[in-house]
C-alpha angles and dihedrals in degrees: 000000000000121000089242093059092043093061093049089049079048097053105045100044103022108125114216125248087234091067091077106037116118096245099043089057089038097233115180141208099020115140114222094277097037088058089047091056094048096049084044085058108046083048084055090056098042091050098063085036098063088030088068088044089062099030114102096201138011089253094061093048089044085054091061103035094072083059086070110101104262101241085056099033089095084066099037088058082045095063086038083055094058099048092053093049091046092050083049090052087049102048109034085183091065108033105143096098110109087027079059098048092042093059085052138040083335095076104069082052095043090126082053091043093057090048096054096047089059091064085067095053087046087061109039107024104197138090088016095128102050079045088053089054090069097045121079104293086226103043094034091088090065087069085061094049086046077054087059094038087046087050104035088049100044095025108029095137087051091060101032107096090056107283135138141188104283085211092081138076155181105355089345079078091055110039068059098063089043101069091027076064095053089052090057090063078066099038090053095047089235085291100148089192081065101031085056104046086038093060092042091065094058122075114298085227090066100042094089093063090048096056090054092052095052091048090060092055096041091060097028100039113010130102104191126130125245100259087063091045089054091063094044091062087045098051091052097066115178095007095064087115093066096039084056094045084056095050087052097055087047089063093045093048084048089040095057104046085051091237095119114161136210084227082057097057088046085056097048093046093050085041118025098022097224121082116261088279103052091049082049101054090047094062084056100045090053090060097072123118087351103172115242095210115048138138081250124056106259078247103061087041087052092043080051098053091041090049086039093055096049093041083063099048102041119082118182104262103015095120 
C-alpha cells in the first residue's frame, strides 16, 4: 500500500483523539490518575486502530503492535481489531482480514479481537449474525459485549433510562449488557459510589451481567487501590460471583496475551479471592467437557460455572 492510499484510508475513516478524552464524552467521578488511565487507554486503542488503517498487510501491523507498551498492548490489538473489521465490512472481495490476524499475533489477544469486531457491529447493525456464524463459537459472543461497551462509552445517555438496541435479541442482549456493564467502570470514572447507584437504576433482571462486566474493567483496565476494590465487591452484594467471574476472564485475557500485571494479581485477589493464576486456571478449567449443544450458548454455561465456583468459595467478609 502507497503512502498516498494509506492517508486517504486514514481520512475517511481516522477517529479523533477527542473522541476519547474524559470531557468530550462527559465521564464522571475519576480521580487525576484515574482520568489519565482511562484516556491511556482510549490512545491505546486509537493507535492500533489507525495502525491497521495504514498497515498493507498483517505482517506489517503485526510488525508495530508489539511497539505498544505491554500493560496497554491488549487494547491496542482491540482498536487494530476494529479497523480490520471495519476494512472487511468495507471490501466484501477481500474479507479475510480479521480471519488472517486471528491466526497470527492476533491469537494470544483472541478475547480483545472479539471485542474489537463488535465496534463495528455497533456501527453498522446488519449482517452481524451471518457474520457470528464465522467467528469461535465460544469467543464470538464477546463481539456482541465490544457492541454494549461501544454503546454504553460513545452513547451512554442514549442508554441510560433502560434501553437497549431493538436489533438484538435473546443472550445477544445480554452479552450486550455485559460489555455495556464494562463501559460503565469508565462512565462512572471507577468510582464504585456511581457504578453502584448507576446500576441500581437499571432492571434488576440485567444487573447480574453488569456486575460481571465491571468486574472485567476493574481488573483489565482499573487502577484503583484495595481498599476501593473491597468496596466494590461490597457494593456488588449478591452479585459478587459475576463480578468475580468478570474479574477472571479479565486474568486469562491478560494470561494469555502474556501482559499480566502485579495490579492484576491485587484485583483477583479483592474479587475473585485466588491470585491471577489461580482465576485464571478456574476459566479453563470451566471449559471441560462444555457441551456444545445446550438450551443455553456454551458461553453463557462457561460465564455460570465460573460464577458457580466463586459463589462457593467466597464468604462476605472473608478478604
Amino acid at each position: 500500500m502507497n503512502s498516498g492510499f494509506a492517508n486517504l484510508r486514514r481520512s475517511l475513516l481516522g477517529l479523533s483523539p477527542e473522541a476519547v478524552k474524559f470531557d468530550r464524552r462527559g465521564f464522571r467521578g475519576a480521580t487525576g490518575e484515574m482520568r489519565e488511565r482511562i484516556e491511556s487507554i482510549g490512545r491505546a486503542f486509537l493507535g492500533g486502530y489507525h495502525c491497521a488503517l495504514g498497515s498493507a498487510t498483517c505482517d506489517e501491523l503485526e510488525a508495530q503492535l508489539p511497539g505498544v507498551e505491554l500493560e496497554l498492548r491488549g487494547f491496542a490489538f482491540e482498536g487494530a481489531a476494529m479497523s480490520l473489521a471495519l476494512l472487511d465490512f468495507l471490501t466484501p472481495w477481500h474479507r479475510d482480514r480479521v480471519a488472517k490476524f486471528l491466526n497470527g499475533a492476533g491469537h494470544s489477544h483472541a478475547y480483545m479481537v472479539h471485542v474489537g469486531i463488535g465496534w463495528v457491529w455497533a456501527r453498522m447493525p446488519f449482517g452481524f449474525r451471518r457474520w457470528q456464524r464465522q467467528l469461535d463459537p465460544l469467543l464470538g459472543w464477546l463481539a456482541f459485549d465490544g457492541w454494549g461497551f461501544h454503546e454504553g462509552f460513545f452513547n451512554f445517555r442514549k442508554y441510560a433510562a433502560g434501553q437497549r438496541p431493538k436489533k438484538l435479541r435473546g443472550y445477544e442482549l445480554r452479552a450486550f449488557d455485559q460489555g455495556f456493564g464494562r463501559s460503565l467502570w469508565f462512565i462512572n470514572g471507577g468510582n464504585v459510589g456511581l457504578i453502584s447507584k448507576t446500576i441500581s437504576s437499571l432492571s434488576p433482571t440485567r444487573q447480574a451481567d453488569l456486575w460481571s462486566g465491571i468486574g472485567l474493567a476493574a481488573t483489565c483496565a482499573g487502577r484503583v487501590n484495595e481498599t476501593e476494590l473491597r468496596q466494590l465487591r461490597e457494593a456488588a452484594g449478591e452479585f459478587s460471583p459475576q463480578l468475580a467471574q468478570g474479574s477472571a476472564f479479565a486474568a486469562k485475557a491478560r494470561q494469555r496475551a502474556g501482559n499480566l500485571t502485579d495490579y492484576t494479581g491485587r484485583a483477583t485477589k479483592m474479587l475473585c479471592g485466588v491470585s491471577a493464576d489461580e482465576a485464571a486456571r478456574v476459566t479453563d478449567d470451566a471449559l471441560e467437557h462444555l457441551p456444545a449443544e445446550a438450551e443455553q450458548p456454551a458461553y453463557e454455561l462457561w460465564r455460570q460455572r465460573i460464577q458457580n465456583h466463586f459463589a462457593r468459595i467466597l464468604e462476605p467478609q472473608e478478604i
